[in-house]
C-alpha positions in Angstrom: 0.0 0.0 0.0 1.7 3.3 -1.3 1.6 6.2 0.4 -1.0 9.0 0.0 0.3 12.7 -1.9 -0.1 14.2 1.6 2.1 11.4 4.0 4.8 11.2 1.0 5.1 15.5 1.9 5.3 15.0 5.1 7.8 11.8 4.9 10.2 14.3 2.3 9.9 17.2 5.2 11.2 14.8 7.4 13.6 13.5 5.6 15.2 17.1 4.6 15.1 18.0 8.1 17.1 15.2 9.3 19.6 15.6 6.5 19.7 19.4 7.8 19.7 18.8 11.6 22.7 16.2 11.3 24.0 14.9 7.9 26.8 13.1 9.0 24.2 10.3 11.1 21.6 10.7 7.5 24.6 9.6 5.4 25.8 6.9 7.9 22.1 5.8 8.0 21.8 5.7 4.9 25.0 3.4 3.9 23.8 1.4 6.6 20.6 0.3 5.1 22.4 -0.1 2.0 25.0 -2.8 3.3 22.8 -4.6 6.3 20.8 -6.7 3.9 23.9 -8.1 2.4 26.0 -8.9 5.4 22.9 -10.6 7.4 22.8 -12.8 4.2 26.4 -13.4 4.8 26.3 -13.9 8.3 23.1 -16.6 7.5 24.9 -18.8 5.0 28.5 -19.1 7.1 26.0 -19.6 10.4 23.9 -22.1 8.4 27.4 -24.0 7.1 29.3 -24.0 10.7 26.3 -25.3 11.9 25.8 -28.2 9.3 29.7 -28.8 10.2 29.3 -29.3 13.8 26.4 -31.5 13.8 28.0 -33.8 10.9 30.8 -34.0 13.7 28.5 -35.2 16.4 26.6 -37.2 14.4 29.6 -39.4 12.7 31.1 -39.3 16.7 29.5 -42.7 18.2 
């Protein structure tokens, strides 16, 4: 569900304002919701194969 003309002017004003008020925390913000995505992937698959390793050890230790 998109956002209404009125909430998407108010969003924007908000937005510029915190770019104004402090743009060194927008920008780090920012990058951050860029990279996040890509490292909790990451993180998943090397958690998800450590894991497989581990109980493969347990398992073939009777």
């Amino acid at each position: 569900m998109g956002l209404n003309e009125r909430e998407q002017r108010i969003l924007d004003e908000i937005e510029r304002q915190f770019y104004e008020e402090d743009p060194h925390l927008a920008e780090s913000v920012a990058k951050a919701a860029l990279v996040r995505p890509r490292q909790h992937r990451n993180l998943a698959i090397a958690g998800l194969a450590i894991g497989l390793v581990v109980m493969l050890y347990f398992l073939t230790q009777k």
